[in-house]
C-alpha positions as CSV (number, residue, x, y, z in Angstrom):
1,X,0.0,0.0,0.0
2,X,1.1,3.8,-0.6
3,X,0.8,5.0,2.9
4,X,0.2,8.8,3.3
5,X,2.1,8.7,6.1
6,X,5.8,7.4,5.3
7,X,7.6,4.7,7.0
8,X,10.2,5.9,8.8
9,X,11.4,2.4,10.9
10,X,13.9,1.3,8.7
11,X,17.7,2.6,7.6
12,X,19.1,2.2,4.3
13,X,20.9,-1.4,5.7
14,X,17.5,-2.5,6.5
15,X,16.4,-2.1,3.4
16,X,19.0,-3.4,1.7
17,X,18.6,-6.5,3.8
18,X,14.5,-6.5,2.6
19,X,15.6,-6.5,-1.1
20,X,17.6,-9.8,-0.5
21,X,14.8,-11.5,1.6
22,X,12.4,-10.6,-1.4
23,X,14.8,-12.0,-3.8
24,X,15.2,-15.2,-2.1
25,X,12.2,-15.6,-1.5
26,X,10.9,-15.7,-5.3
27,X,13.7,-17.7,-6.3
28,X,13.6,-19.8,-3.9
29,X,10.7,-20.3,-2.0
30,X,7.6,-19.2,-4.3
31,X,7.9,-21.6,-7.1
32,X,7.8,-24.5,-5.1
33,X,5.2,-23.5,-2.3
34,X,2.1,-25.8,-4.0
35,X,4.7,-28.7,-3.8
36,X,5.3,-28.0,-0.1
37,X,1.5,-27.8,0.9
38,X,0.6,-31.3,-1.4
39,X,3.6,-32.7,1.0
40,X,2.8,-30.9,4.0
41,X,6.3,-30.0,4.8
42,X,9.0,-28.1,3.8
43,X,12.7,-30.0,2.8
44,X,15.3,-29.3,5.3
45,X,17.9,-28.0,2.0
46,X,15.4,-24.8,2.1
47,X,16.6,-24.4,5.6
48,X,20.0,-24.2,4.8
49,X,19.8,-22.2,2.2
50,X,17.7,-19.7,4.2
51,X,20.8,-20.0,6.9
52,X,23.5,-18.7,4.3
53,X,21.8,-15.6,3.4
54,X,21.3,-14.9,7.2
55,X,17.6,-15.3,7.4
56,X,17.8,-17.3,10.3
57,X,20.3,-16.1,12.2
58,X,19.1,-12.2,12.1
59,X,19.0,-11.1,15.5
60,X,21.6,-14.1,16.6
61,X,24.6,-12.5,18.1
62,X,27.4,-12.3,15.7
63,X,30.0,-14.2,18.6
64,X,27.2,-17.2,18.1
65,X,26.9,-17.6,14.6
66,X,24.4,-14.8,13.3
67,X,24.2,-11.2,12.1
68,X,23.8,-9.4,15.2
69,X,21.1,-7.4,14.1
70,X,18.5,-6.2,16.2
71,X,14.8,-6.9,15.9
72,X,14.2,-5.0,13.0
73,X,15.7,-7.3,10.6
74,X,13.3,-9.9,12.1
75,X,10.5,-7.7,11.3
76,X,11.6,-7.5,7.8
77,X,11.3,-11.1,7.0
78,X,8.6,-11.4,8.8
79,X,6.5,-8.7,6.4
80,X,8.1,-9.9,3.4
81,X,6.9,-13.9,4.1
82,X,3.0,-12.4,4.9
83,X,3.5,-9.7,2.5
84,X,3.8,-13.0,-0.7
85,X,1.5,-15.2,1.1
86,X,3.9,-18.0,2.2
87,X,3.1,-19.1,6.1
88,X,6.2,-21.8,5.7
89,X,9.2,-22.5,6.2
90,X,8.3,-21.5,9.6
91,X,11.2,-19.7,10.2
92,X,9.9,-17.0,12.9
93,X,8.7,-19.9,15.3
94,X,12.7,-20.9,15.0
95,X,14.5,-18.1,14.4
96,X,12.4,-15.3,16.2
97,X,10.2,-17.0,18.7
98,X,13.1,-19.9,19.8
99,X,16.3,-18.2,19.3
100,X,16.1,-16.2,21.9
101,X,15.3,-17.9,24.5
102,X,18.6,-19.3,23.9
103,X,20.2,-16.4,23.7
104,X,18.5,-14.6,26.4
105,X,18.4,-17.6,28.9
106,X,21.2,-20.4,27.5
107,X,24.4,-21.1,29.5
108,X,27.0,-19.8,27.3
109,X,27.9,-23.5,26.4
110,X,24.3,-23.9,25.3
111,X,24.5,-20.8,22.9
112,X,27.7,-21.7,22.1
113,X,26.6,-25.6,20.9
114,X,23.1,-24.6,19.8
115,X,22.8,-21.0,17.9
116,X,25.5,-21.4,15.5
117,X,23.4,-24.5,14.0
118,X,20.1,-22.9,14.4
119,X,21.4,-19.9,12.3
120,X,23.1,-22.0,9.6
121,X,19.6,-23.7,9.3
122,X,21.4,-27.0,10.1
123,X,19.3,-27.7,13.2
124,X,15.9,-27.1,13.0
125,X,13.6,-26.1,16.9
126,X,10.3,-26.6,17.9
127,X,8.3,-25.3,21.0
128,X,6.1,-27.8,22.8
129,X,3.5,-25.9,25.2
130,X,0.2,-26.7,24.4
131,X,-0.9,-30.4,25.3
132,X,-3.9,-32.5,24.6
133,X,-7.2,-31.4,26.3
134,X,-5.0,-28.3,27.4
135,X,-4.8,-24.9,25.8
136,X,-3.6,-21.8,27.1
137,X,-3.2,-22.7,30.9
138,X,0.0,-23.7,30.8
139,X,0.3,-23.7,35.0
140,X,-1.9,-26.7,34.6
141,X,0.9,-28.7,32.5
142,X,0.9,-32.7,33.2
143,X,3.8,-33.3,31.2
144,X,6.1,-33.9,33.7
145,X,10.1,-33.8,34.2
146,X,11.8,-35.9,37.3
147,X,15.4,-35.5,38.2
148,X,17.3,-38.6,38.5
149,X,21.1,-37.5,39.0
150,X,22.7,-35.7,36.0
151,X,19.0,-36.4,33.8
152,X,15.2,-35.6,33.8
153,X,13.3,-38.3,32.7
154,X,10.2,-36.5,31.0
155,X,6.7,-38.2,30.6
156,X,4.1,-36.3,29.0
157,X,2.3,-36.0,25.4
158,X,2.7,-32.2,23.4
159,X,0.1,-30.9,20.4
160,X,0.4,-28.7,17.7
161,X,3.9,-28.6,17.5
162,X,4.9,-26.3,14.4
163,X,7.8,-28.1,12.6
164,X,7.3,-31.0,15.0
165,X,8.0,-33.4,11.8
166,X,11.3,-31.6,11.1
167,X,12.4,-30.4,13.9
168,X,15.9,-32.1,15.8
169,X,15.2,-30.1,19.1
170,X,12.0,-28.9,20.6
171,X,11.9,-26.6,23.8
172,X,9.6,-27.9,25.8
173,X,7.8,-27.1,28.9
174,X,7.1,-29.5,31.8
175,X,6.6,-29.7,34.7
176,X,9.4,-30.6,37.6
177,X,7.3,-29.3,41.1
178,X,3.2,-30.3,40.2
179,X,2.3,-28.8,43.6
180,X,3.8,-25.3,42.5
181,X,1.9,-24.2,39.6
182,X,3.0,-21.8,37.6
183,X,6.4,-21.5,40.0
184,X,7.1,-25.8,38.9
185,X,7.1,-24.9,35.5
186,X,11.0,-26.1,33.6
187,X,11.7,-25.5,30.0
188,X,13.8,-28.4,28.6
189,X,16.1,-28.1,25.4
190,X,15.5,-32.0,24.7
191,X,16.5,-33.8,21.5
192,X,13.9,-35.2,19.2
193,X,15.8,-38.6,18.2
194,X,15.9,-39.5,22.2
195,X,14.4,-42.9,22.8
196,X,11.2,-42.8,24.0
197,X,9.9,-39.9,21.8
198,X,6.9,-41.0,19.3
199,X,6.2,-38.1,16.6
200,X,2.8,-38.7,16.2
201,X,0.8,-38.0,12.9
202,X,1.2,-34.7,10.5
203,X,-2.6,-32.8,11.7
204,X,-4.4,-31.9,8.5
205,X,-5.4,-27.8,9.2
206,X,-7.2,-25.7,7.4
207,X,-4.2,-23.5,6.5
208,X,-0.9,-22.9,6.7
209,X,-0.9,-26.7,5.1
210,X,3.0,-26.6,4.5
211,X,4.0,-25.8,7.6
212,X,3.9,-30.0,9.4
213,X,2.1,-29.5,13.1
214,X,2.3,-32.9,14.8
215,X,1.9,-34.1,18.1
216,X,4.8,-35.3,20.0
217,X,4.7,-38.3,23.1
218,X,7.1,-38.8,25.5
219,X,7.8,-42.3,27.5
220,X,10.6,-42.5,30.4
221,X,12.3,-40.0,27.9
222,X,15.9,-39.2,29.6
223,X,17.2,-35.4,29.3
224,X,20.3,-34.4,30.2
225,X,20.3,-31.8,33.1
226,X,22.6,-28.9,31.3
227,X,19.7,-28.7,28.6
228,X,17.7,-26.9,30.8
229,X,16.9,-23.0,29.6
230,X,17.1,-21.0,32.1
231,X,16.8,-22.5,35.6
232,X,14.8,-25.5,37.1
233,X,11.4,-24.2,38.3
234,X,12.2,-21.0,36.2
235,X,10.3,-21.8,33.4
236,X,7.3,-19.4,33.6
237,X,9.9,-16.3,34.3
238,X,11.2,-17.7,30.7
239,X,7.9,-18.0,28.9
240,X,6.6,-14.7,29.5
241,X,9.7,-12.8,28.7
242,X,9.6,-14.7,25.3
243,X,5.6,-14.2,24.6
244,X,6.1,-10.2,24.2
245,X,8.2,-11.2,21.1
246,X,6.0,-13.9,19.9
247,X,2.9,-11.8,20.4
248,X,4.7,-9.4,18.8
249,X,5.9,-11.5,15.7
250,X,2.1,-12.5,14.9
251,X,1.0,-8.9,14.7
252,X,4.2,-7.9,12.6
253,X,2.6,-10.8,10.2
254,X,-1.2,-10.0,10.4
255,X,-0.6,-6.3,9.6
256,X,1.2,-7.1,6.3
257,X,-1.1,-9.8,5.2
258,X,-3.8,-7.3,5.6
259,X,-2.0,-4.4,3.5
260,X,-1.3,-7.2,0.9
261,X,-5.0,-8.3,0.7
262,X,-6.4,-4.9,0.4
263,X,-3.7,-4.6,-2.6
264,X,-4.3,-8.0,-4.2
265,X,-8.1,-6.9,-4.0
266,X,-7.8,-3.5,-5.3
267,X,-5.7,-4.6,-8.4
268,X,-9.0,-7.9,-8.9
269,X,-12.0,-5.6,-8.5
270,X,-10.4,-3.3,-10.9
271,X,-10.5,-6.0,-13.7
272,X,-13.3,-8.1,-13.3
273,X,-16.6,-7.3,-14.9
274,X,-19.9,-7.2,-13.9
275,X,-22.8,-5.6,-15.3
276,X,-20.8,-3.7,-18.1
277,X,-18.7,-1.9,-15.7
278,X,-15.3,-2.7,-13.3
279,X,-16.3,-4.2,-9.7
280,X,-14.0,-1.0,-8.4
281,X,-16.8,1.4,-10.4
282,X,-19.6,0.0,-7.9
283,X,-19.9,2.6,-5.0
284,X,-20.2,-0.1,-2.6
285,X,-16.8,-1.3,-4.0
286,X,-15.3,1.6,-3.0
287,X,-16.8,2.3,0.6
288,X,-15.5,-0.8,1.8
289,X,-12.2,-0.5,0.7
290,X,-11.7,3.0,1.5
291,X,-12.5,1.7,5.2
292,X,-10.0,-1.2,4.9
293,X,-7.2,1.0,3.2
294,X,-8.0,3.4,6.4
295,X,-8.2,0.4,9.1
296,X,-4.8,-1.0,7.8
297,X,-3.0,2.5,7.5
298,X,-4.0,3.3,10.7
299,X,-2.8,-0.1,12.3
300,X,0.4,0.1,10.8
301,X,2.2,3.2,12.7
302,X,1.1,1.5,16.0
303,X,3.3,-1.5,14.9
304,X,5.7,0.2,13.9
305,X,6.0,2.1,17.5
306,X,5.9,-1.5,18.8
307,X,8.7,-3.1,17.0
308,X,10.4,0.5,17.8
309,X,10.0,-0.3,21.7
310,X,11.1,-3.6,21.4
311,X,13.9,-3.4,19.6
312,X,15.6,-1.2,22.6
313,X,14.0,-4.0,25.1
314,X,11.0,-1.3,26.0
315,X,8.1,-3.6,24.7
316,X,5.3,-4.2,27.7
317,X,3.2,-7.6,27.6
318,X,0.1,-4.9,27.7
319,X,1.3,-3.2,24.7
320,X,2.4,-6.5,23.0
321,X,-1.2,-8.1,23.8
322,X,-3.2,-4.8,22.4
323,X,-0.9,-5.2,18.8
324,X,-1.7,-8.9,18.6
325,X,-5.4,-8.6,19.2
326,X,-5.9,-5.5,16.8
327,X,-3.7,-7.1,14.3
328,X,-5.3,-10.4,14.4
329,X,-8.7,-9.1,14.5
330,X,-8.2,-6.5,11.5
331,X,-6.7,-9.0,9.0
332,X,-9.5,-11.9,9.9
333,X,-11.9,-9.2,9.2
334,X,-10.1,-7.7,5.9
335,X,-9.7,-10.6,4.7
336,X,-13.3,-11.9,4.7
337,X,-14.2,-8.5,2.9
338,X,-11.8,-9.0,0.5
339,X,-12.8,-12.6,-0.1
340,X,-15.8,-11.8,-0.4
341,X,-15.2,-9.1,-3.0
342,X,-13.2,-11.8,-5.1
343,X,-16.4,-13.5,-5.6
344,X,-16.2,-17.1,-6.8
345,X,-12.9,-16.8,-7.5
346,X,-11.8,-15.6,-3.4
347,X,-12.9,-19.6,-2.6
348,X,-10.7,-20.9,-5.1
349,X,-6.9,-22.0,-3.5
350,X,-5.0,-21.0,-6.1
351,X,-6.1,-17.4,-5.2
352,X,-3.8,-15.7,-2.8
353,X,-6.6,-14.1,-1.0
354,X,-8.1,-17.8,-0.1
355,X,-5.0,-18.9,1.2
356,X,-4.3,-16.1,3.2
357,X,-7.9,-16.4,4.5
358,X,-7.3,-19.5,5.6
359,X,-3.8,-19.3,6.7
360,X,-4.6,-16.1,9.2
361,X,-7.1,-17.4,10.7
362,X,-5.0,-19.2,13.8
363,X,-3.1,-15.9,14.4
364,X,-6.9,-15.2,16.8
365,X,-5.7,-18.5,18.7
366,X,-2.1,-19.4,19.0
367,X,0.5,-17.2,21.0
368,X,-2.4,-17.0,23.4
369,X,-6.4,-16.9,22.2
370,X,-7.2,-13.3,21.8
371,X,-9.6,-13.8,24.9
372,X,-6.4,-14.4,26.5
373,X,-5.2,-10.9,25.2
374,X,-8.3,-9.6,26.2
375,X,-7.5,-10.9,29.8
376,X,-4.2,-9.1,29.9
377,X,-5.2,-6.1,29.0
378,X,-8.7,-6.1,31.0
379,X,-7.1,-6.3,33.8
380,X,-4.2,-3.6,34.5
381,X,-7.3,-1.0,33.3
């Protein structure tokens, strides 16, 4: 979109680092996207090749492997993936979401072993919160973690696990006191080719259909005490420092996906035909995108503030929670309007704007359900 009000978040670097990302991504990610979502996976080469050009290693310290840049240059690829429709490789649950709680919590041994792969896209992460006939409690975990001398053995069962297929490591939170609620919560840094782990099957969604979300079981599974993150009984301290950013990274996604639909929608309507005139001629055309163009524009400078604040560490959970629930809410609602202004053709997949309606719609329920955002912010008012 041509925002009357120009962008002013990003340096010349920055941009110079957006011109790459949009390169690679047509070359290399676009013409083989239909593939991906018949196999319901990405191929681990894409990984690698997305680690030599830095694209997972952005914000990775330079001593550990990555570009030391600073959150910005997350942001970027994390427009430039929404802004051409592609919701896999799921690169900002590795890079932006995992990362750094290795960085901000690891042992320097762990950052030394761990990031260096993670950046060259030769070890792939995973998260493992949410657990079956769970959701967003996560004080009421049941899998559990007992220490037995220098291991934990972990029993427990994890679901929608992005990259769970691919992934060699998954961060995973259990729990090592049950009486202490939120304060027995451990995260775990525990390698998926362990005995004892069961990747369960690839879940069939409704979007994001490259991306593989599986469920993962764990059966007297041994873990080695030096891969915890952070410290034992620490792990809810670690979780909420990490879910400003990945609030954060879902509304840097649903803001561009709606700019893109309103564009995508502008340039259809504009061309197809209906009663001997353009779909943009009708009034009612018009009136609704003249409120999306202003609902998007107006979003996008409060964004902008956010990744601003967070990349000097100023970001609030508050603030975070507000940008993922506008966010989330505007683009679901955009892109409905839009769909529906594609006519027939908005229910076809091949249309951007039907995979993007599909793909958004989880943004309202993982990182926390907006209720959950509504929580947050409800009560500090």
């Amino acid at each position: 979109m041509n925002f009357g009000i120009p962008r002013t978040l990003y340096d010349d670097v920055h941009e110079q680092f957006r011109d790459t990302v949009v390169r690679f991504i047509q070359s290399e990610v676009l013409a083989h996207y239909e593939a991906w979502e018949d196999a319901g996976r990405t191929p681990r080469e894409i990984w690698k090749r997305a680690g030599e050009i830095g694209i997972l290693g952005t914000s990775v310290p330079e001593a550990y492997g990555g570009m030391g840049g600073d959150f910005l240059f997350d942001a970027i690829v994390l427009e430039e993936l929404g802004r051409f429709g592609v919701a896999a490789p799921a690169w900002d649950m590795h890079a932006y979401i995992i990362a750094p709680f290795i960085t901000h919590f690891g042992t320097e041994a762990q950052k030394c072993e761990w990031l260096p792969k993670m950046a060259d896209g030769t070890l792939i992460a995973s998260i493992g919160l949410t657990e079956p006939g769970g959701g967003s409690d996560l004080k009421e975990l049941r899998t559990s973690a007992v220490r037995r001398g220098d291991s934990y053995v972990v029993n427990g069962a994890k679901t929608f696990i992005t990259n769970g297929h691919i992934a060699d490591r998954v961060l995973l939170a259990t729990k090592t006191a049950p009486e202490a609620g939120a304060k027995g919560v451990t995260m775990l840094w525990v390698d998926l080719h362990s005995p004892g782990i069961t990747r369960g099957k690839n879940l069939k969604k409704i979007g994001n259909k490259a991306q593989d979300t599986a469920e993962l079981f764990f059966d007297n599974v041994e873990v080695p005490a030096d891969c915890v993150i952070g410290s034992e009984n620490e792990g809810w301290r670690v979780l909420m420092h990490g879910l400003v950013q990945e609030r954060l990274v879902v509304a840097v996604r649903s803001a561009v996906i709606a700019e893109a639909a309103v564009d995508q929608t502008i340039e259809h309507v504009k061309q197809r035909k209906a009663f001997g005139n353009t779909v943009f001629d009708f009034q009612n055309t018009q009136f609704k995108l003249a409120e999306m163009a202003s609902d998007v524009e107006v979003a996008r400078p409060f964004v902008d503030r956010c990744i601003e604040l967070h990349a000097r560490g100023e970001l609030d959970m508050v603030t975070a929670a507000k940008a993922k629930l506008w966010t989330t809410e505007l683009a679901d609602r955009v892109l409905d309007d839009c769909l529906q202004l594609h006519g027939g053709y908005g229910y076809v997949w091949e249309f951007p704007i039907a995979r993007a309606w599909a793909d958004a719609r989880v943004h309202r329920i993982y990182a926390g359900t907006n209720e959950i955002m509504k929580y947050i912010i409800g009560r500090q008012l």
